[in-house]
C-alpha positions as CSV (number, residue, x, y, z in Angstrom):
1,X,0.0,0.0,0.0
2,X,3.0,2.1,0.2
3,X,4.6,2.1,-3.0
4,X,2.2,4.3,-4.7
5,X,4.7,6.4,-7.5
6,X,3.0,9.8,-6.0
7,X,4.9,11.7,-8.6
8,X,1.9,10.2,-11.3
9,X,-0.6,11.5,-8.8
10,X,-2.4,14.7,-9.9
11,X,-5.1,17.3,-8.8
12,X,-8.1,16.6,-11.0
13,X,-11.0,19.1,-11.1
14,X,-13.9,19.4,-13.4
15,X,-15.8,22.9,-14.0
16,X,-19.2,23.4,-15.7
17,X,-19.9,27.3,-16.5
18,X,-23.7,28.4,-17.3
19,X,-24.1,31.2,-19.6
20,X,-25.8,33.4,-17.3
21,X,-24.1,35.0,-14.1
22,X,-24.4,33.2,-10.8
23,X,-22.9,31.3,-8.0
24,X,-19.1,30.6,-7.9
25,X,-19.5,26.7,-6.1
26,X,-16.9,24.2,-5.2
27,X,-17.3,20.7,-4.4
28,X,-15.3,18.7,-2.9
29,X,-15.0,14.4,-2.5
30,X,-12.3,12.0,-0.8
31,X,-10.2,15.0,1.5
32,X,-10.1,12.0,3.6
33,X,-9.1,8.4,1.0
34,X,-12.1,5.9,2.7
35,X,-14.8,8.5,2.3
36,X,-15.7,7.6,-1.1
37,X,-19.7,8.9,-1.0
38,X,-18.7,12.1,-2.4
39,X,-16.6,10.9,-4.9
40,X,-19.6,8.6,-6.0
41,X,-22.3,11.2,-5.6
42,X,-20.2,14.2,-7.9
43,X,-19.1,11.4,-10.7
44,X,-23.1,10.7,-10.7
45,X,-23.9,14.2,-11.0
46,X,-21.2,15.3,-13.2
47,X,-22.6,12.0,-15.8
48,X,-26.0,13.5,-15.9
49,X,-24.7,16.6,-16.5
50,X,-22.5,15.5,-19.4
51,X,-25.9,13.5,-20.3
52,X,-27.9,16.7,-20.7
53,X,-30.0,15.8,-17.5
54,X,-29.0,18.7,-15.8
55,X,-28.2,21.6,-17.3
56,X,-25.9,24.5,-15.4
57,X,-27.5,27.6,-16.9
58,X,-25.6,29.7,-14.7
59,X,-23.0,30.4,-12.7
60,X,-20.2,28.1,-12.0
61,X,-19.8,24.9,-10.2
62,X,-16.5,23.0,-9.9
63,X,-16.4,19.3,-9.1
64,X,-13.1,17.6,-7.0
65,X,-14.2,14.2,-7.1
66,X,-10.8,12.9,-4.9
67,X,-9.5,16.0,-3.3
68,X,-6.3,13.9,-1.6
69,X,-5.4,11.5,-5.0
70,X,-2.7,9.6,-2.3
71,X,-5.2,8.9,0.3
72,X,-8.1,7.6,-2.1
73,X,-5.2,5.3,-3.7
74,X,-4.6,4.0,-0.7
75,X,-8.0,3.7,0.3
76,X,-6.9,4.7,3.9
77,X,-8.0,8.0,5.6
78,X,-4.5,9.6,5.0
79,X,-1.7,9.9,2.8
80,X,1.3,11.4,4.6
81,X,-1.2,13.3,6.9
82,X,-4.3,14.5,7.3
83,X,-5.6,16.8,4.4
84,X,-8.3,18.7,6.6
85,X,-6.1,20.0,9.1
86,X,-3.2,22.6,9.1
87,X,-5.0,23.3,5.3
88,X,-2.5,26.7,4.2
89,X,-0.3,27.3,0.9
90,X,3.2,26.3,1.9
91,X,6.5,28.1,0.5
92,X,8.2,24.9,1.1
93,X,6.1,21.8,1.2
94,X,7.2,18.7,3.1
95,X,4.7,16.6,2.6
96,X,2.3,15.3,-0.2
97,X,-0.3,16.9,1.3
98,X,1.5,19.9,1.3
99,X,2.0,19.7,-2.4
100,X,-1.9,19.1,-2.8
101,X,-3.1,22.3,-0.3
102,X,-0.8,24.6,-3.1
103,X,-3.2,23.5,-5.6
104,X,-6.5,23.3,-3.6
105,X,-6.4,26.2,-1.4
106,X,-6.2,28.8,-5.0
107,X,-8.8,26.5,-6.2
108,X,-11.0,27.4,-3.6
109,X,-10.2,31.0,-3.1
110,X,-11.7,31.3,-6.8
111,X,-15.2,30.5,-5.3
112,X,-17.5,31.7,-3.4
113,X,-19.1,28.5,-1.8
114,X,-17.8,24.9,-0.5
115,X,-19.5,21.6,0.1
116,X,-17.3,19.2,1.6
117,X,-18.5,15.8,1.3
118,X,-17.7,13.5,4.2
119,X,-18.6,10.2,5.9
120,X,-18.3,8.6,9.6
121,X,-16.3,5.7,10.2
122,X,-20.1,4.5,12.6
123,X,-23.5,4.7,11.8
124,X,-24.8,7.9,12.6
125,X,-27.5,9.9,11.1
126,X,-26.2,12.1,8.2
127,X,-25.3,16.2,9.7
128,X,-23.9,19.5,8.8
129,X,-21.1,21.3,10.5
130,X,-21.2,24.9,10.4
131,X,-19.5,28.2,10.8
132,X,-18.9,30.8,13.3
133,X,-22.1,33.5,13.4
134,X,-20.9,36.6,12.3
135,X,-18.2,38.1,14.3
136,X,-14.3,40.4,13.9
137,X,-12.6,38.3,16.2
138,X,-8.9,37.2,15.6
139,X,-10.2,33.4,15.3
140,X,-12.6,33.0,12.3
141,X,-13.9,36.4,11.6
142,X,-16.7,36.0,9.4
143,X,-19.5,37.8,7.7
144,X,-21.9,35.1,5.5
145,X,-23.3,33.3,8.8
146,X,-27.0,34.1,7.5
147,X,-26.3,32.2,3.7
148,X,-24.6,29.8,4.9
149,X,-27.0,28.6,7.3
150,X,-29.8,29.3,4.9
151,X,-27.6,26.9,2.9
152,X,-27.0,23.8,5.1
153,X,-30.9,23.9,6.1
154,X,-31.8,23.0,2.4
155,X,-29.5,20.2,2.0
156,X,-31.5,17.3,3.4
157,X,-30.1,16.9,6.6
158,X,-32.0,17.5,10.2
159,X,-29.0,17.9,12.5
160,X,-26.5,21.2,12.2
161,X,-23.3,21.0,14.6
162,X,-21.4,24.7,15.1
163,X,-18.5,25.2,16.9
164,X,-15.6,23.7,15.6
165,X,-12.6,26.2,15.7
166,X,-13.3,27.9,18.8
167,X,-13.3,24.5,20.8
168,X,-10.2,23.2,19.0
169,X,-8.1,26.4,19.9
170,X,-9.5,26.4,23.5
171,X,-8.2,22.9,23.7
172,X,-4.7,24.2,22.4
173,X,-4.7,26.8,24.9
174,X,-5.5,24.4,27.9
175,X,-2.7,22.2,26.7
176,X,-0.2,25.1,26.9
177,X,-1.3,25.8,30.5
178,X,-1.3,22.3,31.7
179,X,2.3,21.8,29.7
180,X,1.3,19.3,27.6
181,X,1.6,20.9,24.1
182,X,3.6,19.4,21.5
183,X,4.6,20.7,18.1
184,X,1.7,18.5,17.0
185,X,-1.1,19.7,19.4
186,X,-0.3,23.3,20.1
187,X,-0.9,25.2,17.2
188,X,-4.6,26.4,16.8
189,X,-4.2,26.5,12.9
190,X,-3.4,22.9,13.2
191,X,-7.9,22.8,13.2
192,X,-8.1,24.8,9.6
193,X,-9.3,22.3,7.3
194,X,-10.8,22.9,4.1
195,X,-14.5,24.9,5.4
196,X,-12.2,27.1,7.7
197,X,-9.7,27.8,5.1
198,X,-13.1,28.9,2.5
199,X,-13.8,31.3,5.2
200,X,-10.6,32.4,5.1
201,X,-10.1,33.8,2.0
202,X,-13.7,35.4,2.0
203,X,-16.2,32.5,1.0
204,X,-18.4,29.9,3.2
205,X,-18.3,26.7,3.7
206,X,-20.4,23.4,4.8
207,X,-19.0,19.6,5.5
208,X,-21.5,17.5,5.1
209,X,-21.6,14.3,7.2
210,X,-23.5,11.9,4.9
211,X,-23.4,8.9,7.0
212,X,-21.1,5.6,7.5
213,X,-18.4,5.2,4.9
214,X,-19.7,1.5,3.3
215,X,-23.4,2.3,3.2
216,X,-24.6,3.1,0.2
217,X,-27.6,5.2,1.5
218,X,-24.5,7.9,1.7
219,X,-24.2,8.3,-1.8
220,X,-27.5,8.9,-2.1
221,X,-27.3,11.8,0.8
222,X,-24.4,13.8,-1.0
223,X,-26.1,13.4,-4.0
224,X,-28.9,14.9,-2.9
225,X,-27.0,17.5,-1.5
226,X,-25.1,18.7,-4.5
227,X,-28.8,18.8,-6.4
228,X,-30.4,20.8,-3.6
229,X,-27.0,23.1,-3.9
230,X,-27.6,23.6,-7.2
231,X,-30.9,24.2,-7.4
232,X,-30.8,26.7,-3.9
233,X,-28.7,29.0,-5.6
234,X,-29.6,29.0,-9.1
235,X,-27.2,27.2,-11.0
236,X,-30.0,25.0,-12.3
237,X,-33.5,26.0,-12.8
238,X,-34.9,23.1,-10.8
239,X,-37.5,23.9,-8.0
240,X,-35.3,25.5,-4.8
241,X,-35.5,22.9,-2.2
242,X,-37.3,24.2,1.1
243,X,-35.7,25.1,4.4
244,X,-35.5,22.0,6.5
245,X,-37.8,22.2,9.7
246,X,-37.9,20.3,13.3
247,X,-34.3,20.3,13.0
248,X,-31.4,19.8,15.9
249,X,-28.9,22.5,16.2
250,X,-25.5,21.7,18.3
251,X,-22.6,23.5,19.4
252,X,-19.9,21.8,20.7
253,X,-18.2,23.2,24.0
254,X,-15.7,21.0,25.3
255,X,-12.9,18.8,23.9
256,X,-11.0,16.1,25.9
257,X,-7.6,14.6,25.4
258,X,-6.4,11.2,26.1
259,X,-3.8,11.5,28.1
260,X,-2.6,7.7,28.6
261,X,-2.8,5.0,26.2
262,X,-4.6,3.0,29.4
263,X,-7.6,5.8,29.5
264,X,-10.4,4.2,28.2
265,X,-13.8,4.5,27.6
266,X,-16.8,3.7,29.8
267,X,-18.8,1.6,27.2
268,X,-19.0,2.5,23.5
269,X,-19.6,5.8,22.7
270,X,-21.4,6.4,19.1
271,X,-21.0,10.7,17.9
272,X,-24.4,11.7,19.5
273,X,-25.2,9.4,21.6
274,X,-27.2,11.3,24.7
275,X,-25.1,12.5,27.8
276,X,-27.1,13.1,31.0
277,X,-25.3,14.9,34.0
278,X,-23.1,12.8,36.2
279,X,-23.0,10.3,33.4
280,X,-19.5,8.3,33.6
281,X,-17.9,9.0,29.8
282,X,-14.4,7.9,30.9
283,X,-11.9,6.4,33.2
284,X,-8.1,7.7,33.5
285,X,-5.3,5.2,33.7
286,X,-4.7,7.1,37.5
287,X,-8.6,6.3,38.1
288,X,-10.0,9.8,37.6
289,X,-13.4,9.7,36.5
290,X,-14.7,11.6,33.6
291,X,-18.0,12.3,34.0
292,X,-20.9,14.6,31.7
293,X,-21.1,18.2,33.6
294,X,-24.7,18.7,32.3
295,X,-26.4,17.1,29.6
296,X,-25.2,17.0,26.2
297,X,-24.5,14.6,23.1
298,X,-20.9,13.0,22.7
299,X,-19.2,13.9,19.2
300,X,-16.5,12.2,17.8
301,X,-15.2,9.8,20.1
302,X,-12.0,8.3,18.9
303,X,-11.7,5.1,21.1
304,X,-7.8,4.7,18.8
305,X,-6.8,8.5,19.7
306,X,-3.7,9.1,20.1
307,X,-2.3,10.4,24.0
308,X,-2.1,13.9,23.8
309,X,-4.7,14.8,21.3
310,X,-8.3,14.7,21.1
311,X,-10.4,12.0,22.4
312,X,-13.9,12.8,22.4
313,X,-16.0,16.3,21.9
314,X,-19.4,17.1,24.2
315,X,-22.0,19.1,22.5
316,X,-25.0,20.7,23.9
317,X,-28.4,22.0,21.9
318,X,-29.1,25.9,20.8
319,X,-32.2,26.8,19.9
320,X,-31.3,26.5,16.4
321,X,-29.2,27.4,13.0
């Protein structure tokens, strides 16, 4: 699996322009290799639109079907490393990954909107992470909060999830306090992936969750989500796809670290599974206890984390989008 010739390895992107002025959209497939339901869902699409089934009449869409070439080869998560973090043009680039951000990150400055097409290594029902609300700060600054969320409520999905940067460079910080940072862990850029890096440069940004990597009802949420894209902002003339209602909105507040290979788990955690408080989540190797401070959801818990980096995210429920 490692003597892929990444020297024949190339960026391939496909664009379809309409006629008319519109939308400047990006989407992307495979940032991460075994998360092939984008890749499935944009080669759909992309046939149907060479078919004449869909017609782009305006704007412009660009398709990415295997945004990291090395780690879809593979068929693994990650090349050298992991695409979706530390995502920034490099002078000097170390790494194939590296090489790829100097082509994708101008790709994507050239547009004004990103779906990211992802999927879960466990069942879990499809959801959308989005951005920061509108703000100046240092972190994120951002000022298209109200289309993007208008945005991730048409694409199908009934669950939204906010609060991704904000946590992940609060967890940097407590590292650096509690002197456990490492060159790997203690930069907050380190959680810019490809959404963050859209905002970035001006644009905005959804990942889509569209469920567990094998099952083929995946395939069928991305592609719905690239034709409700399409249609919600007028590259195609189809009927505009409503605004999702009875949805859940989450913000995550709190990210853990393992800290010993002997912490472990107290049973096994699924992302969103319900927290009540005083719920036992974990158990350190020196017996501490981790328990849920209030009620919540569980995100992302990584029982094969590494010590010293993320283990497990809790999440509690806004009143919405």
């Amino acid at each position: 699996m490692n003597d892929i010739d990444t020297s024949r390895l190339q960026l391939k992107s496909i664009a379809y322009e309409g006629l008319a002025p519109g939308a400047r959209l990006v989407i992307l497939g495979a940032v991460h290799g075994n998360e092939t339901c984008g890749t499935r869902a944009i080669e759909r699409v992309m046939r149907e639109i060479d078919a004449g089934e869909i017609a782009i009449g305006a704007g412009l869409v660009t398709f990415v079907p295997r945004a990291n070439p090395l780690a879809f080869a593979r068929g693994e998560r990650m090349g050298e490393r992991n695409l979706n973090r530390n995502l920034f043009p490099r002078d000097n680039p170390v790494d194939f990954e590296d090489r790829i951000a100097n082509r994708l990150c101008p790709l994507l400055a050239r547009h004004e909107v990103l779906l990211d097409l992802h999927s879960t290594r466990a069942r879990t029902e499809p959801f959308a992470l989005v951005g920061p609300r509108d703000n100046t700060g240092k972190l994120e600054p951002f000022k298209h909060s109200q289309a993007e969320r208008a945005l991730a409520r048409r694409l199908g999905v009934r669950r939204f999830v906010e609060g991704w940067l904000d946590t992940y460079a609060r967890g940097v910080e407590r590292r650096v306090r509690e002197g456990r940072a490492t060159a790997a862990n203690s930069d907050a850029r380190y959680g810019v992936g490809t959404t963050e890096y859209m905002r970035s440069v001006g644009g905005y940004a959804i990942t889509l969750e569209c469920g567990q990597h094998e099952d083929p009802a995946a395939v069928d949420v991305a592609y719905r989500a690239i034709r409700n894209t399409l249609a919600f902002l007028g590259l195609t003339r189809d009927a505009p796809p409503p605004a999702v209602e009875g949805y859940e909105a989450l913000r995550i507040r709190e990210v853990v670290d393992r800290v010993h290979a002997d912490d472990r788990f107290a049973r096994e955690w699924a992302s969103f599974d319900s927290l009540a408080p005083g719920d036992e989540i974990a158990r350190r190797r020196d017996g501490e206890v981790i328990k849920a401070a209030a009620g919540g959801r569980i995100l992302f818990p990584d029982p094969g984390s590494k010590p010293g980096h993320e283990w497990f995210y809790i999440a509690e429920n806004v009143p919405g989008i």
